[in-house]
Structures are given as C-alpha cells and as structure tokens.
C-alpha positions as CSV (number, residue, x, y, z in Angstrom):
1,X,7.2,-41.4,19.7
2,X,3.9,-42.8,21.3
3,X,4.3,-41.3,24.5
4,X,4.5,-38.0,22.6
5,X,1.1,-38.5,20.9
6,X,-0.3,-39.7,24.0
7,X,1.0,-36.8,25.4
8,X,-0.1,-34.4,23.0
9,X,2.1,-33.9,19.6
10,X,-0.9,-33.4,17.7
11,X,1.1,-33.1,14.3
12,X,4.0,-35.4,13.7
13,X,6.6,-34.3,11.1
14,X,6.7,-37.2,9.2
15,X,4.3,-37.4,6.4
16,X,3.6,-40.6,3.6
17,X,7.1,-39.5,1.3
18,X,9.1,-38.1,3.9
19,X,12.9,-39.1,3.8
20,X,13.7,-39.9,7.8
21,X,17.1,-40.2,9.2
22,X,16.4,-42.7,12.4
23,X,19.2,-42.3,15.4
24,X,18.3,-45.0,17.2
25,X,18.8,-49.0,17.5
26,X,19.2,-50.8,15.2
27,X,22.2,-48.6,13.0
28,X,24.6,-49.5,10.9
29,X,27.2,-46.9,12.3
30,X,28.0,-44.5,15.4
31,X,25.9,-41.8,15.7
32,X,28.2,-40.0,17.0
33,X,30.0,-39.8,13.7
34,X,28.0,-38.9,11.0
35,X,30.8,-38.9,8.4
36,X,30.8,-42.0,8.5
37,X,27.7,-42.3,6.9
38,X,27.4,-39.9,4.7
39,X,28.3,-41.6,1.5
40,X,25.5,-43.8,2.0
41,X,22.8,-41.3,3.5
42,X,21.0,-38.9,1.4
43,X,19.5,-35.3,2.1
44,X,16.6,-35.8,4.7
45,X,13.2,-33.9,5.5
46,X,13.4,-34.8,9.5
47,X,15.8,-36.6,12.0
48,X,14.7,-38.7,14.6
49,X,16.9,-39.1,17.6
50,X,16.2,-42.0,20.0
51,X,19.7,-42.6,21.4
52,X,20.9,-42.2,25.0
53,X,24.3,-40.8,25.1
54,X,25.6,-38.2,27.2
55,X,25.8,-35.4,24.6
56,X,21.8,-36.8,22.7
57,X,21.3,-32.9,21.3
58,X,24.9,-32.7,20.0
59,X,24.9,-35.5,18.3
60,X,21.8,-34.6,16.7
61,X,22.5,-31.7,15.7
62,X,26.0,-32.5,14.0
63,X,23.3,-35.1,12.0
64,X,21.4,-32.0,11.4
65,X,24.0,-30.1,10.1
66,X,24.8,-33.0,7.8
67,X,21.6,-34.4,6.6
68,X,18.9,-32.0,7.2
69,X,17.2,-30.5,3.9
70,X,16.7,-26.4,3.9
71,X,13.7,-26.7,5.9
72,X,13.2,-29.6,7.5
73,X,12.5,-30.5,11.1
74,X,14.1,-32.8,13.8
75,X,12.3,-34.6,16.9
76,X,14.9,-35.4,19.7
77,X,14.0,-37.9,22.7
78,X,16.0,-36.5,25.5
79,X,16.7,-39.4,28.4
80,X,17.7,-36.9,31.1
81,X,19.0,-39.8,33.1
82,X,21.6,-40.9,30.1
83,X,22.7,-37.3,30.8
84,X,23.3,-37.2,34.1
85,X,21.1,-39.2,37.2
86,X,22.4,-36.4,39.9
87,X,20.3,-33.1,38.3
88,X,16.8,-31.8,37.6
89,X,15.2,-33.5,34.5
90,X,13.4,-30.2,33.5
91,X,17.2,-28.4,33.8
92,X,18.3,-31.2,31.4
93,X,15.6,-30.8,28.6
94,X,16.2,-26.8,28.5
95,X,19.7,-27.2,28.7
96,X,19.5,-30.2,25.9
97,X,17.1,-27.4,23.4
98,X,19.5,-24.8,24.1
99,X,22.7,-27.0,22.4
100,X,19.8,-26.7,19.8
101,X,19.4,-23.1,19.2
102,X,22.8,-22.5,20.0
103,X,23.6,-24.4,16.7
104,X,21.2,-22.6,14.8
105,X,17.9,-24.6,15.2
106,X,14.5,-23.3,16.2
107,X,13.2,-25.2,18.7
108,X,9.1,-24.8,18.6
109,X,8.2,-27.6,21.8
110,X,9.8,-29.4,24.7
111,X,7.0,-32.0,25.5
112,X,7.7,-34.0,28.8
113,X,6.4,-37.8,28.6
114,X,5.6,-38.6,32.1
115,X,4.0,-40.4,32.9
116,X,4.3,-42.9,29.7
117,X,8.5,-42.3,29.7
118,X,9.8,-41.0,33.3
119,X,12.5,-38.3,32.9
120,X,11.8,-38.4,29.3
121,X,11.0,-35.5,26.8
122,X,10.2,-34.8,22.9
123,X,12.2,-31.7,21.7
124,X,10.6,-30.9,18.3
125,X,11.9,-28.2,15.8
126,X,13.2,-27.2,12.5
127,X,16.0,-25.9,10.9
C-alpha cells in the first residue's frame, strides 16, 4: 500500500468507518476459500488483496463476489513473479485486471510500483 502512495494513489478507498476485508498475512483461513469464512465475515465496503498465489485476481474476486457491498471497491497487489517468473510483468497485471472485468468488476487503475516493489502493481476498482 505505501509503494502505491508513493507512487501516486492519490485517494485510497479506505476511509475512518470503512469495513475492510484484508487478504493477506496474518489470516485465520485460506483465501482461496472464502466459504470458509463467511459465517464469521460480514458485508464489506473494500477488499484488500496482498497474497501471492498463482491465481491473486481470482481469488479476489471469488472474495468480491462474497463479501463486497453493492458498491464498494477492491485494491489487488499483483506479484507478477508469484504468477509466473518466465513472462512480461506488464502482460501479467492486464491479464490479472482482465480476470477482473471478466467477473464483472470495473477496473479504474493498474498502478505499477517500481521502483519501491519490482514486478509489483496496484489494481484498484469497484464493483
């Protein structure tokens, strides 16, 4: 998240109130399975994804789908090397937004964070 403000993300969408789902360490349960956790997790106004898996803007988005209020928003830290080390970063993160809007999420900003996070971007959007 700080390499995103230093690069840029002028307006963060987590505000003093704001119910956040953090995917990230330290959890209580697999990401990757959000029914898990869905007993104990309530409706929430953004997601945060900080994980690095192989299939990061899937498993966000099956949070999303889960936990996301009508119109809230999501910020997804892509690790393009979690992904795969062999291709193109920049083919990662459009390929990662595209799971996105595929699923029925706007995407509104992929924000690279090189220098502060090599290989590394911030894909912010809403529902």
């Amino acid at each position: 998240m700080a390499a995103a403000i230093l690069k840029g993300l002028s307006e963060v969408p987590i505000k003093p109130g704001s119910k956040v789902l953090y995917l990230g360490a330290p959890v209580f349960e697999d990401a990757r399975f959000p029914v898990r956790y869905r007993s104990i997790v309530p409706e929430v106004d953004t997601v945060y994804s900080d994980i690095a898996q192989p299939d990061q803007a899937r498993i966000i988005a099956d949070n999303l789908d889960m936990f996301l209020c009508g119109s809230g928003d999501f910020l997804l830290c892509v690790k393009a090397r979690s992904i795969d080390v062999t291709r193109e970063p920049q083919q990662i993160f459009m390929e990662e937004a595209r799971v996105l809007e595929v699923r029925g999420y706007k995407v509104a900003k992929i924000l690279p964070l090189d220098p502060y996070e090599m290989d590394h971007c911030m894909i912010i959007g809403t529902r």
